[in-house]
C-alpha positions as CSV (number, residue, x, y, z in Angstrom):
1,X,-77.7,-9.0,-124.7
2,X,-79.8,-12.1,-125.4
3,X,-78.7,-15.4,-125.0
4,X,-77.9,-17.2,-128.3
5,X,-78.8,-21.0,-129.2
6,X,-78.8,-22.7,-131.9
7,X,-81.0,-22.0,-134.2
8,X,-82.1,-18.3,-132.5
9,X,-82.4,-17.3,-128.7
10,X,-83.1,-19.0,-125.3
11,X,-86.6,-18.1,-124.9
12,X,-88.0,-17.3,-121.4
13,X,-91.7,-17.3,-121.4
14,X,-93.4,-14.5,-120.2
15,X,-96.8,-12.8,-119.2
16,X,-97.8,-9.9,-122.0
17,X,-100.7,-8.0,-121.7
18,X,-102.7,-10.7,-120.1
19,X,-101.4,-13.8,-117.0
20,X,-101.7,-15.9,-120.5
21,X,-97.8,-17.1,-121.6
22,X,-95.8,-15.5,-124.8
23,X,-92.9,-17.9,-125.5
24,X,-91.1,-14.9,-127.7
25,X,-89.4,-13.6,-124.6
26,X,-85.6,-13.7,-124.9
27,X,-83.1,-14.3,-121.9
28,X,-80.8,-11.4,-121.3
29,X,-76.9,-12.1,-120.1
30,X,-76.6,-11.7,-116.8
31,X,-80.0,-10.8,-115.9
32,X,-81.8,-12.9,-113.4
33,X,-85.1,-12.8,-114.3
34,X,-88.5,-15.2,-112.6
35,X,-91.9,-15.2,-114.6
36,X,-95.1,-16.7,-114.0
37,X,-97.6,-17.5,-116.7
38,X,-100.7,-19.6,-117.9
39,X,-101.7,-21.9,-120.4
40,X,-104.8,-22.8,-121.4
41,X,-105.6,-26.3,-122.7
42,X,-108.5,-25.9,-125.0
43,X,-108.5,-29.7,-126.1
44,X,-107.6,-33.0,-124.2
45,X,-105.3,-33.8,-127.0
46,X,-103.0,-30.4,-126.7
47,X,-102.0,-32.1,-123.5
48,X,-99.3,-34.2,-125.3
49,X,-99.1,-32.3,-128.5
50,X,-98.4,-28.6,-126.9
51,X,-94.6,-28.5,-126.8
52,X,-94.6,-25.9,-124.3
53,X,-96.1,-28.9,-121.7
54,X,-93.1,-30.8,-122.8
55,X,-89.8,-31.2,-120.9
56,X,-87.7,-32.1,-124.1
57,X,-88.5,-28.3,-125.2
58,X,-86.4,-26.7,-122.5
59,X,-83.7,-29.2,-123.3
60,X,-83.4,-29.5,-127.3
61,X,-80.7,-27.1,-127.8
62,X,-77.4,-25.7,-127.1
63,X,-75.8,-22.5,-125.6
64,X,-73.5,-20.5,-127.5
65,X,-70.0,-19.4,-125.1
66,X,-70.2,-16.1,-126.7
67,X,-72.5,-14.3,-129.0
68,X,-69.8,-14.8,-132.3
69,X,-68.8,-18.0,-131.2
70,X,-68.7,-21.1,-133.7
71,X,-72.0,-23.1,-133.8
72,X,-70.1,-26.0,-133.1
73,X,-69.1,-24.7,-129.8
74,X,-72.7,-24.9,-128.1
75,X,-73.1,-26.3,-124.5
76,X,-75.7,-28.7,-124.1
77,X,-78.2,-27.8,-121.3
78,X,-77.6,-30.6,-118.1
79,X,-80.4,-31.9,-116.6
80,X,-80.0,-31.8,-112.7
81,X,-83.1,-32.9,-111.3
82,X,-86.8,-33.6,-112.0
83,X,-89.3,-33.1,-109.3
84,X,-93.0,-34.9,-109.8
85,X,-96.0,-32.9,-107.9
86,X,-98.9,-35.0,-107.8
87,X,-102.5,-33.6,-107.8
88,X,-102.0,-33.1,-104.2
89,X,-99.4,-31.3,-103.9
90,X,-96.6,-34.1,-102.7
91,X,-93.3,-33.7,-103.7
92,X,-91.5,-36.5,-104.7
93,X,-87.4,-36.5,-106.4
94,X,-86.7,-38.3,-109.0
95,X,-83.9,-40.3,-109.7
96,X,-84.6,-41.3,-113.1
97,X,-83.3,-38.8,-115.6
98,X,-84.3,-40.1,-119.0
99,X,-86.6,-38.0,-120.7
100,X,-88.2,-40.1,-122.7
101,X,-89.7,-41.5,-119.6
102,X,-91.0,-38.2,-118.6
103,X,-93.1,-36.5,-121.4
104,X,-96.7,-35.5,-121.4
105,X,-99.4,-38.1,-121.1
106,X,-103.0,-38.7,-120.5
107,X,-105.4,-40.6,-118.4
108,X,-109.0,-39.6,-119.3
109,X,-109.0,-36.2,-118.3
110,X,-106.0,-36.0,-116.3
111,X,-102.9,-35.1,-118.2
112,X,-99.4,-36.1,-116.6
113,X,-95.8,-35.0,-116.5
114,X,-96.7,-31.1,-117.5
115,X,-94.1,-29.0,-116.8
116,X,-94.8,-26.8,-114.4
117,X,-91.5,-25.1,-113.2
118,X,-88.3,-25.0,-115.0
119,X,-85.0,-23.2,-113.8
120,X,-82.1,-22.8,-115.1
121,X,-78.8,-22.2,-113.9
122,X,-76.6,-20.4,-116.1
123,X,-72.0,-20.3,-115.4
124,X,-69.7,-18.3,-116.6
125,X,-66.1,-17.3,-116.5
126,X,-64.1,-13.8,-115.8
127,X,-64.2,-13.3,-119.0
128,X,-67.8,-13.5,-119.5
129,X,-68.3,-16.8,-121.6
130,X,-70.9,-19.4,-120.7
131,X,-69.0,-22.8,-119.7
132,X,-71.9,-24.7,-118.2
133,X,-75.7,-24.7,-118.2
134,X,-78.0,-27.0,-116.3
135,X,-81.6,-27.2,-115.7
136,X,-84.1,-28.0,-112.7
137,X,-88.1,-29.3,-113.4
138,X,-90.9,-29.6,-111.5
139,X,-93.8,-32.0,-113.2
140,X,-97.0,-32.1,-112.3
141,X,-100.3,-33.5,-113.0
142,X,-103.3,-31.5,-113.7
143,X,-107.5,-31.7,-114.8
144,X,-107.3,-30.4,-118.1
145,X,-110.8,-29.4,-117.5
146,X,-109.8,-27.3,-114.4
147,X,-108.7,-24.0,-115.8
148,X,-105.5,-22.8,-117.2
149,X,-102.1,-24.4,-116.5
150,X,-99.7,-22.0,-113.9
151,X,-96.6,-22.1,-115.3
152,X,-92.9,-20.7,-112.9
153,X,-90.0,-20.1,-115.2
154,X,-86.4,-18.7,-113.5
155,X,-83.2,-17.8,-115.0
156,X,-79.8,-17.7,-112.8
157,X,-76.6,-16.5,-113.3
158,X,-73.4,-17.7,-111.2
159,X,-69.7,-16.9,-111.9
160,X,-66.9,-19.6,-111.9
161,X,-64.7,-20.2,-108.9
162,X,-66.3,-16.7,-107.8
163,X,-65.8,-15.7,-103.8
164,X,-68.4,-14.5,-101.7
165,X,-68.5,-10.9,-100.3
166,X,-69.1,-10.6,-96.4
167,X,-71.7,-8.2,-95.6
168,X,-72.2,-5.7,-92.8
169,X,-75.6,-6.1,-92.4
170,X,-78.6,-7.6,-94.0
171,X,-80.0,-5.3,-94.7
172,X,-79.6,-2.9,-92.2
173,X,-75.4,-2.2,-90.9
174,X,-74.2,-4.2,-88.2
175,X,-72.6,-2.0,-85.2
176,X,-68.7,-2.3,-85.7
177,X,-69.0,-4.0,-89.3
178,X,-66.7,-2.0,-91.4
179,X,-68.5,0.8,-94.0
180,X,-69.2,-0.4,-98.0
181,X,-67.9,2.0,-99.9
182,X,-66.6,2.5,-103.5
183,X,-65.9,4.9,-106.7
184,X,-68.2,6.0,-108.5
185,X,-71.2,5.5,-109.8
186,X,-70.2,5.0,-113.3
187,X,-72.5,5.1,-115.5
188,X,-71.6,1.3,-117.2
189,X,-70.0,-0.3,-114.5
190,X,-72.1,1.0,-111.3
191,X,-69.5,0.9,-107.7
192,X,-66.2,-0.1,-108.3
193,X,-65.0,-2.0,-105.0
194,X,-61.9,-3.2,-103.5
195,X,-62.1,-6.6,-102.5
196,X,-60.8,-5.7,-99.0
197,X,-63.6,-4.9,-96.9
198,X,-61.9,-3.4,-94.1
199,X,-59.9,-1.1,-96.8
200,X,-63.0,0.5,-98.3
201,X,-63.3,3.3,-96.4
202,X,-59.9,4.2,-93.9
203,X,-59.3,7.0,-91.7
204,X,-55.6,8.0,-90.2
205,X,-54.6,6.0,-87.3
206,X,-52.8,6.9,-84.1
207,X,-49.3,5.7,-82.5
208,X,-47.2,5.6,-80.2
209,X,-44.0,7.9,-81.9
210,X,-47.1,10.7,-82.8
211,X,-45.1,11.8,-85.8
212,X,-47.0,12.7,-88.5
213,X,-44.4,11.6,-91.5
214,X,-43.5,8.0,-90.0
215,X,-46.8,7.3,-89.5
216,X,-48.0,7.9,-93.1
217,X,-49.9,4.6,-94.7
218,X,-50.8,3.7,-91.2
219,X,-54.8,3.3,-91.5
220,X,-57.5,1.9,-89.7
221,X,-61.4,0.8,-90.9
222,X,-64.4,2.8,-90.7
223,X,-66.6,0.8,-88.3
224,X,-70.2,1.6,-88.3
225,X,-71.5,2.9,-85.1
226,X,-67.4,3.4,-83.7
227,X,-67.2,7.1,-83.4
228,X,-63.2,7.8,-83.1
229,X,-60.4,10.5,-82.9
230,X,-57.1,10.4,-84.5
231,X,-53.6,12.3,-84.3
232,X,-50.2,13.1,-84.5
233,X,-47.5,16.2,-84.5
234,X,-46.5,17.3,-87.9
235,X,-43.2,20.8,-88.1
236,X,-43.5,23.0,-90.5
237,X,-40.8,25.1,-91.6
238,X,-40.1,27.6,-94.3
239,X,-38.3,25.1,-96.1
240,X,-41.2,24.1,-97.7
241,X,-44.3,26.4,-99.5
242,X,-47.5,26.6,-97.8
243,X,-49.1,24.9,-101.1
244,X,-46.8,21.5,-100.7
245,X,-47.6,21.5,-97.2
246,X,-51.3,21.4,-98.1
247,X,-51.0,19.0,-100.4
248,X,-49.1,17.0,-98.1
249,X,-51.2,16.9,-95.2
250,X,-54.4,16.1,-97.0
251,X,-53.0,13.3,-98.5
252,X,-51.6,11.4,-95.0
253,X,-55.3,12.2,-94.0
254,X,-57.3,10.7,-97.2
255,X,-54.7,7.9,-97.5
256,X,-54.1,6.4,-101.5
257,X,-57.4,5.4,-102.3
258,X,-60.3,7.0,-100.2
259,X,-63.5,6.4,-101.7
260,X,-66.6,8.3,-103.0
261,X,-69.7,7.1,-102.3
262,X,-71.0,4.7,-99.2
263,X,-73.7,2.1,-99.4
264,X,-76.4,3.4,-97.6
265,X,-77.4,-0.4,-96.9
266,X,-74.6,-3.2,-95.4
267,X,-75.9,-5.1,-98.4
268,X,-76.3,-2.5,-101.2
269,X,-75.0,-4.2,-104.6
270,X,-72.9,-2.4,-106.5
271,X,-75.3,-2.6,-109.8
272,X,-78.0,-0.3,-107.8
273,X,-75.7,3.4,-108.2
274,X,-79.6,5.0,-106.4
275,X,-78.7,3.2,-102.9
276,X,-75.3,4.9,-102.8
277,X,-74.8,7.6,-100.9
278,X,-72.2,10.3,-102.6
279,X,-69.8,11.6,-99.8
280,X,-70.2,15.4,-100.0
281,X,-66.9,17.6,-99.3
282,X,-66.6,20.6,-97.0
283,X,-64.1,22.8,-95.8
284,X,-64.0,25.1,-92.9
285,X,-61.8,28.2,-92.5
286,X,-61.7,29.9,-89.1
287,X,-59.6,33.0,-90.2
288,X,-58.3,33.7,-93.5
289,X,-54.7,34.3,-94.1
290,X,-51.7,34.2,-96.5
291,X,-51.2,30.5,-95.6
292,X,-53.8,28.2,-94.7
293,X,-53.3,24.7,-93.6
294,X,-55.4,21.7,-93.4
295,X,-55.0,20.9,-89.7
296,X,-58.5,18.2,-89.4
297,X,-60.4,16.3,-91.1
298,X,-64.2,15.2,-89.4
299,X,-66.0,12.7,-90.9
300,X,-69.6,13.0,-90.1
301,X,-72.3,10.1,-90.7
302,X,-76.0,10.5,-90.6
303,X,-78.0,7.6,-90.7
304,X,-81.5,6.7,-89.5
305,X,-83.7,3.8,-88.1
306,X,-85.6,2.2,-91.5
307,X,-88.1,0.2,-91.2
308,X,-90.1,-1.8,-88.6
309,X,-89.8,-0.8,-84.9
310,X,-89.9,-3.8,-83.8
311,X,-86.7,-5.0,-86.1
312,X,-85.5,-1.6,-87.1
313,X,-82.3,-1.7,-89.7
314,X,-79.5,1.1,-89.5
315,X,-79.6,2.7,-93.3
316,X,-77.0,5.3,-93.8
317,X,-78.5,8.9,-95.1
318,X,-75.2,11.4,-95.6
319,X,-71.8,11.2,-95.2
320,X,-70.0,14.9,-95.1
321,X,-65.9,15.4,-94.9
322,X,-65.2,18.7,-93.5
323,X,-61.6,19.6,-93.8
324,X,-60.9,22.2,-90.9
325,X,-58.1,24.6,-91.7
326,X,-55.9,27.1,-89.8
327,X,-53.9,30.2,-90.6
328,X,-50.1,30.0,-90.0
329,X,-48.2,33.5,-90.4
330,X,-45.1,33.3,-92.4
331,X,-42.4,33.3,-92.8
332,X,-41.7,31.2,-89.6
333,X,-39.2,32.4,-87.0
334,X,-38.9,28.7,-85.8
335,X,-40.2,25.5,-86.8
336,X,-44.2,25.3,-85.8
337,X,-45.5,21.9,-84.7
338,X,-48.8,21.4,-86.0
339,X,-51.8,18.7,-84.4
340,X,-53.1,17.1,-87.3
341,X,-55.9,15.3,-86.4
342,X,-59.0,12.9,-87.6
343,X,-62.3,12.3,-86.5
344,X,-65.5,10.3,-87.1
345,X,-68.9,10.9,-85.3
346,X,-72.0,8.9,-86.1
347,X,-75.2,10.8,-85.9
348,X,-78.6,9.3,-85.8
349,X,-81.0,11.4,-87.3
350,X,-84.3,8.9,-86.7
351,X,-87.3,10.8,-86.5
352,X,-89.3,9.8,-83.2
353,X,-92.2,7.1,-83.8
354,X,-95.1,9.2,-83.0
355,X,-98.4,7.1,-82.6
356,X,-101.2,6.9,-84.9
357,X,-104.8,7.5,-84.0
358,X,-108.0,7.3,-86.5
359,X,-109.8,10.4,-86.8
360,X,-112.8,10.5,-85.6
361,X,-116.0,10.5,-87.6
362,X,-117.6,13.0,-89.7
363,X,-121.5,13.0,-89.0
364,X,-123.2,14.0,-92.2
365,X,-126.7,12.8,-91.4
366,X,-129.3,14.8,-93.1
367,X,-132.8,15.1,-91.8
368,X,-136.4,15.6,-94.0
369,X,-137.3,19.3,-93.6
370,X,-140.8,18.0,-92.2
371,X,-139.3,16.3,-89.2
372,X,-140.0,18.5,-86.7
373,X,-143.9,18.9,-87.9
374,X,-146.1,19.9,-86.8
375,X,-144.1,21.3,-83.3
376,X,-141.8,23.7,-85.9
């Protein structure tokens, strides 16, 4: 949804067909977006008289919260620094932010304080309101009989009193970071994530008592790299159907909350649903009877080297949870003691680097058909 201002949209200029700059280009809501441009000056006086050279022109209006919100309610934009770029190329920061001070002029041929970068930075709330807006310039001064002014715009988006998300890798997993993983994709909202990382993806943990029932809710992370096996003793009687007893054991193994999809990257946003990898479901019977009986669950992880060799990054390729089940004959003389168990293998699936020769070349000479005269 576009940005509103008074008086229409915040406008981000843009290249259209051509490099040259369209200033009809509106700003989405929480879309980053960086474009690069020219303008051409076709007179010396369009130097000061083009607004889009002008700093007051990224300034001279106010943000709306919300898209229904009260005119009255805009947010002026907040200058936060202006950078001058001489013809150079130095750098020098400004301390004075009066803007007056700072628009277009002209020396001869040489037309001063253009802008040539603006960004702007762009806060909002939880529940999704704009509260601040500042902006950033670099000036510059160019030969207006040099070409075409390059122009840099960039639009941000932060959220207020927002916490950064570790990462297990960038981009590539980390050995013993814990997996990303989350529900979904949805089709509005992408990944939904809990914000505990080493709760994402959990597997059964082992103890010391081994007994299946008191050790329900006891979980431990899915490390990357970390293959591990898990147990514990679990009697069955006839007091309870072979159906409960199903359900019952593949919940202690899933735990509350187990996830369906894993990032394939330790970075993998949640707003990119093509880098998740959907956790496929398996289940393997060795003998089929009147009461099977979830006795395992293996969790198998394929991943592969990506990119580089010399700094390869770990991306994950398939994740497959086999649930291995067993036939137990009822009704039971005696209580039977089951071992439930858990595992987790990491496979790496890298193809070997095989190295690359050019082909030799084709000759395709052709001779005159009188070369060999007059021996032929």
């Amino acid at each position: 949804m576009p940005i509103k201002v008074n008086g229409g949209y915040l406008k981000l200029p843009a290249p259209l067909a051509t490099s040259a700059c369209t200033d009809n280009n509106p700003a989405a809501f929480l879309i980053d977006q960086t474009t690069h441009c020219s303008r051409r000056i076709h007179k010396p006086t369009n130097c000061t008289s083009l607004p889009a050279l002008n700093i007051k022109n990224y300034l001279n209006f106010k943000i709306l919260p919300s898209p229904n919100a009260d005119w009255n309610s805009g947010i002026p934009v907040l200058l936060t620094s202006i950078i001058l770029r001489s013809q150079k190329r130095t750098l020098i920061r400004l301390k004075d932010f009066a803007v007056n001070n700072w628009t277009p002029n002209q020396v001869v041929n040489v037309c001063r304080n253009i802008v040539l970068e603006v960004k702007y930075v762009i806060e909002y709330n939880n529940k999704g309101n704009i509260i601040n807006a500042t902006a950033a310039f670099v000036l510059g001064a160019i030969d207006s009989s040099m070409g075409p002014v390059q122009q840099l715009f960039q639009i941000s988006f932060i959220q207020n009193n927002s916490v950064g998300v570790p990462l297990s890798g960038n981009p590539g997993y980390m050995v013993g970071l814990p997996l990303v993983a989350g529900f979904g994709p949805n089709a509005t909202v992408g990944i939904i994530q809990t914000t505990d990382r080493f709760g994402q993806l959990t597997v059964m943990k082992s103890s010391s008592h081994q007994d299946c029932l008191q050790m329900e809710g006891l979980r431990t992370p899915v490390l990357f790299g970390y293959n591990l096996i898990s147990g514990c003793l679990m009697s069955i009687t006839n007091i309870t159907n072979c159906r409960q007893w199903s359900r019952i054991i593949k919940n202690m193994l899933l735990g509350p909350n187990f996830p369906q999809s894993v990032a394939s990257f330790g970075n993998t946003p949640v707003q990119n649903a093509k880098d998740w990898v959907t956790i496929k479901h398996a289940t393997s019977i060795i003998q089929r009877c009147g009461c099977e009986l979830v006795e395992s669950l293996v969790l198998e992880v394929k991943w592969t080297k990506y990119g580089s060799l010399i700094n390869p990054q770990a991306k994950i390729v398939e994740v497959t949870l086999t649930f291995e089940e067993t036939c137990i004959l009822k009704p039971l003389k005696t209580a039977t003691t089951l071992h439930i168990s858990t595992s987790v293998k990491f496979t790496d699936v890298s193809a070997s680097a095989q190295p690359g020769y050019k082909s030799k070349p084709k000759l395709d000479a052709k001779l005159p058909y009188d070369f060999f005269f007059p021996f032929v």
